[in-house]
ROKOLMAR-146390 format. One line per field, with one value per atom (N, C-alpha, C): residue number from 1; residue in three letters; x, y, z. Coordinates in pm, whole numbers. Atoms other than C-alpha are relative to their C-alpha. Layout:
<atoms>
pos (NUM ...)
code (ALA ...)
x (X ...)
y (Y ...)
z (Z ...)
</atoms>
This chain:
<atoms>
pos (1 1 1 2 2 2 3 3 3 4 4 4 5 5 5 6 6 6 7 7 7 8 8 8 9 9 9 10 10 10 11 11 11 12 12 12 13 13 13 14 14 14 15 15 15 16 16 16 17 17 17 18 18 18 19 19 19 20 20 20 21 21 21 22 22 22 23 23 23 24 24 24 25 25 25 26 26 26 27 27 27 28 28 28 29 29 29 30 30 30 31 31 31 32 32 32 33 33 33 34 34 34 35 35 35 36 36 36 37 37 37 38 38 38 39 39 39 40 40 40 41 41 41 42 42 42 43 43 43 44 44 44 45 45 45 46 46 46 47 47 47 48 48 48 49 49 49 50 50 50 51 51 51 52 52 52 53 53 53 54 54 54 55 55 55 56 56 56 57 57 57 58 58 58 59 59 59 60 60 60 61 61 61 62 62 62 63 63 63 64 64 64 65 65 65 66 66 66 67 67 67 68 68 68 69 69 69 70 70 70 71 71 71 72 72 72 73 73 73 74 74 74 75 75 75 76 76 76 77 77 77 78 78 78 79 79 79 80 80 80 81 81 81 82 82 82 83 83 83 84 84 84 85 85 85 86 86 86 87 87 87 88 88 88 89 89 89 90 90 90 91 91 91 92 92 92 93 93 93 94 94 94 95 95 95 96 96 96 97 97 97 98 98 98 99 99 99 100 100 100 101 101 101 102 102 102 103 103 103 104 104 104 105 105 105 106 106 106 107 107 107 108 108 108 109 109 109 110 110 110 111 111 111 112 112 112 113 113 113 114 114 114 115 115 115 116 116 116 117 117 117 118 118 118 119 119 119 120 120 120 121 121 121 122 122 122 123 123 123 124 124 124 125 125 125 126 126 126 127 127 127 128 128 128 129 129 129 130 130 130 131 131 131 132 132 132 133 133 133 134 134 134 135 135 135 136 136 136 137 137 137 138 138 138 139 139 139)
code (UNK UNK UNK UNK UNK UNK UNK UNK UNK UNK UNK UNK UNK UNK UNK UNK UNK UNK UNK UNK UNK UNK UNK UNK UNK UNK UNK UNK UNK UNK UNK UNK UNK UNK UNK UNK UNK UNK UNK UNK UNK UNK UNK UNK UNK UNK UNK UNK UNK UNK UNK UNK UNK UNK UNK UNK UNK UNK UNK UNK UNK UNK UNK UNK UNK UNK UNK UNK UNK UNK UNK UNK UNK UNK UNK UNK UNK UNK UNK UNK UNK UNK UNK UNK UNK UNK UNK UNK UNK UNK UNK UNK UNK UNK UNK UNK UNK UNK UNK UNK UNK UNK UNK UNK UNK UNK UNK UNK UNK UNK UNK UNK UNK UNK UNK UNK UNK UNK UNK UNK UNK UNK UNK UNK UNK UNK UNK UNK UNK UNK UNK UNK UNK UNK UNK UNK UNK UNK UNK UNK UNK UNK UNK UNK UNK UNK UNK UNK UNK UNK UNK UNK UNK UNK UNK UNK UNK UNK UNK UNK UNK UNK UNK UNK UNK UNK UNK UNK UNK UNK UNK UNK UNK UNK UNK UNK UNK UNK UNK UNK UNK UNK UNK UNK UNK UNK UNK UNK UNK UNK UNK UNK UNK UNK UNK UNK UNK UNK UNK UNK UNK UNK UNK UNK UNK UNK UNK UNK UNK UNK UNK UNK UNK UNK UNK UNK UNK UNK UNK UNK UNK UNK UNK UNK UNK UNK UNK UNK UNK UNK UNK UNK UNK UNK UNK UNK UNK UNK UNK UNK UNK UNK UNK UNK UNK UNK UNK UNK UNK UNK UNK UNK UNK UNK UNK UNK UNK UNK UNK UNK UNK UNK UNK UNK UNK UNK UNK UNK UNK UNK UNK UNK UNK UNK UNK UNK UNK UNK UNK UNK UNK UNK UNK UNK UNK UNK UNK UNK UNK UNK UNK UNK UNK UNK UNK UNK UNK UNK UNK UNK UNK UNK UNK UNK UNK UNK UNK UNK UNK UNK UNK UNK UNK UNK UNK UNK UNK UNK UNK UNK UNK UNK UNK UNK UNK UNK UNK UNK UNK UNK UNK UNK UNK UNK UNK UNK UNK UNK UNK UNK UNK UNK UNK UNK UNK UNK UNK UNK UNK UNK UNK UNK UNK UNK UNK UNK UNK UNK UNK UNK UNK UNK UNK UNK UNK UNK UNK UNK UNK UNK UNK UNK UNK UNK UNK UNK UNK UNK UNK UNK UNK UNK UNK UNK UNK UNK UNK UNK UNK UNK UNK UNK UNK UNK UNK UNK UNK UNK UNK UNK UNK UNK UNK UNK UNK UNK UNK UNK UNK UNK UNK UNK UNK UNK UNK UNK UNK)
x (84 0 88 -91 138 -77 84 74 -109 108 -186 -97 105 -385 -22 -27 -313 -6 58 -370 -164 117 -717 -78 54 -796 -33 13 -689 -119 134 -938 -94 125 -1187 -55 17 -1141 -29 61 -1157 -148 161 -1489 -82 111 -1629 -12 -31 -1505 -108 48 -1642 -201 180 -2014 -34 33 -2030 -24 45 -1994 -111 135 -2238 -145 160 -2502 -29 14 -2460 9 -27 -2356 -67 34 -2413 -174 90 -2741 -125 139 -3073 -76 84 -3289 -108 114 -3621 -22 -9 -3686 -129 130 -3927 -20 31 -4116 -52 122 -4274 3 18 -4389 77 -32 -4204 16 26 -4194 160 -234 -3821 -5 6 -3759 139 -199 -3369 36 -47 -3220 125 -150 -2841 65 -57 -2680 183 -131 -2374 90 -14 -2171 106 -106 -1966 126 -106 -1639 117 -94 -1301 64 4 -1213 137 -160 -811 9 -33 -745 140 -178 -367 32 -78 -165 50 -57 -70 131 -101 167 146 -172 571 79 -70 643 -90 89 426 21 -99 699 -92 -27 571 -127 109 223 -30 64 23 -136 115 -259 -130 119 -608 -73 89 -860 -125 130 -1251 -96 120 -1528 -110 143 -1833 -140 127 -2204 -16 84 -2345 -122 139 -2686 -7 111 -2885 27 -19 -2853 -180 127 -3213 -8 29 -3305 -149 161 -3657 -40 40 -3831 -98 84 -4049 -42 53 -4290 87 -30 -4129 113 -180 -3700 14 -50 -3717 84 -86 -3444 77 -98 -3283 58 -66 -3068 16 19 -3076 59 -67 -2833 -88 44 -2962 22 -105 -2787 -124 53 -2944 -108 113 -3172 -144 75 -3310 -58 28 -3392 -97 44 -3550 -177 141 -3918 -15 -42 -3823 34 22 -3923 10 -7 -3869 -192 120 -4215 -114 49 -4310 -15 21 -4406 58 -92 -4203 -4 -16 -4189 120 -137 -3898 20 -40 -3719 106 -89 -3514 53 -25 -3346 79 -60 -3261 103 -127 -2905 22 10 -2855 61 -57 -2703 -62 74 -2949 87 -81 -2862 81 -174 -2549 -29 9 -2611 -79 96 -2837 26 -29 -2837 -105 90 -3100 70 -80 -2993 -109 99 -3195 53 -18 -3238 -30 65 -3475 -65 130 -3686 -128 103 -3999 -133 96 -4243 -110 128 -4559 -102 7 -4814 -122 112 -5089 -110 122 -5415 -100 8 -5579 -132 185 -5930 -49 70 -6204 -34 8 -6307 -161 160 -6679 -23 62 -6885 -99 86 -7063 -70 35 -7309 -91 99 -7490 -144 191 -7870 -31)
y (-119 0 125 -83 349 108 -66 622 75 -55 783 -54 60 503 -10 46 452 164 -178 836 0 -3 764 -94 86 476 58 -49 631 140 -96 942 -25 66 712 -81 28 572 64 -114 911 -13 -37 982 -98 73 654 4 -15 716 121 -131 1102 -61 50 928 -41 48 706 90 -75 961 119 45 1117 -2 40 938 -82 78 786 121 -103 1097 94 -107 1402 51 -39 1395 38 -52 1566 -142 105 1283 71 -25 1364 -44 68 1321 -48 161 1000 27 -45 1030 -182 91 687 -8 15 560 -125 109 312 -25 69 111 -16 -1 158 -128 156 -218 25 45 -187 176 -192 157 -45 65 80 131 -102 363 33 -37 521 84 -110 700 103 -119 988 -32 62 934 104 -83 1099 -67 86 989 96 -93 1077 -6 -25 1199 13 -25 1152 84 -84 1333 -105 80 1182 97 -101 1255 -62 24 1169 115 -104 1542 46 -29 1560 59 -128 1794 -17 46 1849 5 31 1782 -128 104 1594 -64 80 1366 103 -106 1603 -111 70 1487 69 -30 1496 -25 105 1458 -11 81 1270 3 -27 1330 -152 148 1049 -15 5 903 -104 125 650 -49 54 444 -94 84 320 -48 49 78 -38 -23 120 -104 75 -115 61 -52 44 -128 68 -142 69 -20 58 9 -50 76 -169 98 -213 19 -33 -215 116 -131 123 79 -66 302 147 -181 669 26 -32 802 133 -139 1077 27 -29 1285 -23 56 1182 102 -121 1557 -57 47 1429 -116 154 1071 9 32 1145 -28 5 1148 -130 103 814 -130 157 452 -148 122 88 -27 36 6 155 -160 403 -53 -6 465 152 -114 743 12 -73 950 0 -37 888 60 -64 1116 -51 45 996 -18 -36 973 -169 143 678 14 -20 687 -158 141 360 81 18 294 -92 153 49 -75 173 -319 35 19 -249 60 -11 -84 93 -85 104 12 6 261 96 -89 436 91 -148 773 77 -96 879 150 -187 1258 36 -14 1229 -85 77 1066 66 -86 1209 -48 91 1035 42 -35 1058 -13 -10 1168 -89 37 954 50 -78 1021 64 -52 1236 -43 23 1115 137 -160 1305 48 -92 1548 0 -16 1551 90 -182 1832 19 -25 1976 118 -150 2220 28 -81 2475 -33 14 2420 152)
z (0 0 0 35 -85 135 -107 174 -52 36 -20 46 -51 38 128 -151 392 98 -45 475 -62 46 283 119 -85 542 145 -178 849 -4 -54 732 -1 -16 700 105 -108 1010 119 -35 1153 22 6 1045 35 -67 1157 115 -119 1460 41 -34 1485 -34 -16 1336 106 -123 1607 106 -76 1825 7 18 1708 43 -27 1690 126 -143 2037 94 -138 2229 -1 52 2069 -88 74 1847 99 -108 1969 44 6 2130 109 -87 2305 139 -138 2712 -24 -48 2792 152 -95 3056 30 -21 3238 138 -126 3579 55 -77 3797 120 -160 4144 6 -56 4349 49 -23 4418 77 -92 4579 41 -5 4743 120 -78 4866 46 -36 5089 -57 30 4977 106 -71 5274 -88 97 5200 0 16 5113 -88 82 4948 -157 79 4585 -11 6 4509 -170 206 4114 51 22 4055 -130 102 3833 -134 78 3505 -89 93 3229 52 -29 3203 98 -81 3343 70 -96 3670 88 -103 3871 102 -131 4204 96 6 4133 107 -59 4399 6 53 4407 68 -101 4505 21 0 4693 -40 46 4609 98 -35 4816 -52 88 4751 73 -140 4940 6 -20 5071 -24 37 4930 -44 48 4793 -119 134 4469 17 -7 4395 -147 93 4154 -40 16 3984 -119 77 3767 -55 146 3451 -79 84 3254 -140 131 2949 -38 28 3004 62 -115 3249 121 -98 3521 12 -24 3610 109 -107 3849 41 -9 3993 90 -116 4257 31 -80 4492 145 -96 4749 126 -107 5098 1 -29 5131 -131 77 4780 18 19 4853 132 -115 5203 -60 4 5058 -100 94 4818 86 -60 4983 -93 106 4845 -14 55 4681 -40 47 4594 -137 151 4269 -17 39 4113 -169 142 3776 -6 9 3607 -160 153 3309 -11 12 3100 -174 140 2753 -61 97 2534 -109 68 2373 -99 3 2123 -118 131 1816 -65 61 1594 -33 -3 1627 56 -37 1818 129 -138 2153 33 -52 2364 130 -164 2726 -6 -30 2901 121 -85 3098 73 -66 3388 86 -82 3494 85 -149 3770 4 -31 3930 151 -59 4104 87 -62 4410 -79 63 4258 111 -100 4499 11 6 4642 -38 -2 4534 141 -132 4816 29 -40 4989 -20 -17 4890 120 -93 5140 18 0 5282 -19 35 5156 124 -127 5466 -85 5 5364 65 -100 5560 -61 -11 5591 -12)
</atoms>
């Protein structure tokens, strides 16, 4: 192969590369809305996460730390995504029980035939319906 050709490949490998991305990351997709029941909700405490430094010339760079809130990881089951997961920081999660029913948003990222993931944004108790109220009226 001569490099013409082989500079023709690699820009074609480029651009499959940059499609993919794309149409998996980048393209507009619409938010889905459906209802589901929280089946699992696993505590997370708070915690420090350390980012190191990379690179060959890291001079006298040290590792930072991060912290992390502590909260909830709940897993909700949808008649229309199926199984899904939603972290929320402990203030958020306090009104969020196992067997609630909850509104969840959310967006569907996929690539036909080849992969798909669902991406939730929130999720929202949904409120009981309220007893009606007796009507008293004056005579």
């Amino acid at each position: 192969m001569n490099s013409t050709t082989l500079k023709l490949v690699y820009i074609g490998f480029l651009l499959l590369i940059i499609v993919f991305c794309y149409v998996a990351f980048l393209r507009p997709m619409p938010m889905r809305e459906t209802t589901g029941t929280v089946v699992s909700s696993t505590f997370k405490p708070a915690g420090k996460s350390f980012v190191y430094p990379y690179g060959a010339n890291r001079g006298f760079r040290v590792q930072n730390s991060v912290e992390t809130s502590a909260g909830y990881t709940f897993g909700i089951e949808t008649p229309d995504v199926g199984n899904v997961s939603y972290f929320a920081t402990e203030l958020a999660a306090k009104n969020i029980h196992i067997g609630d029913r909850v509104k969840v948003t959310y967006q569907k990222r996929d690539i036909p035939f080849v992969w798909s993931r669902f991406w939730v944004f929130e999720i929202v108790p949904e409120k009981p319906p309220e007893p009606e109220r007796l009507k008293i009226e004056a005579l």
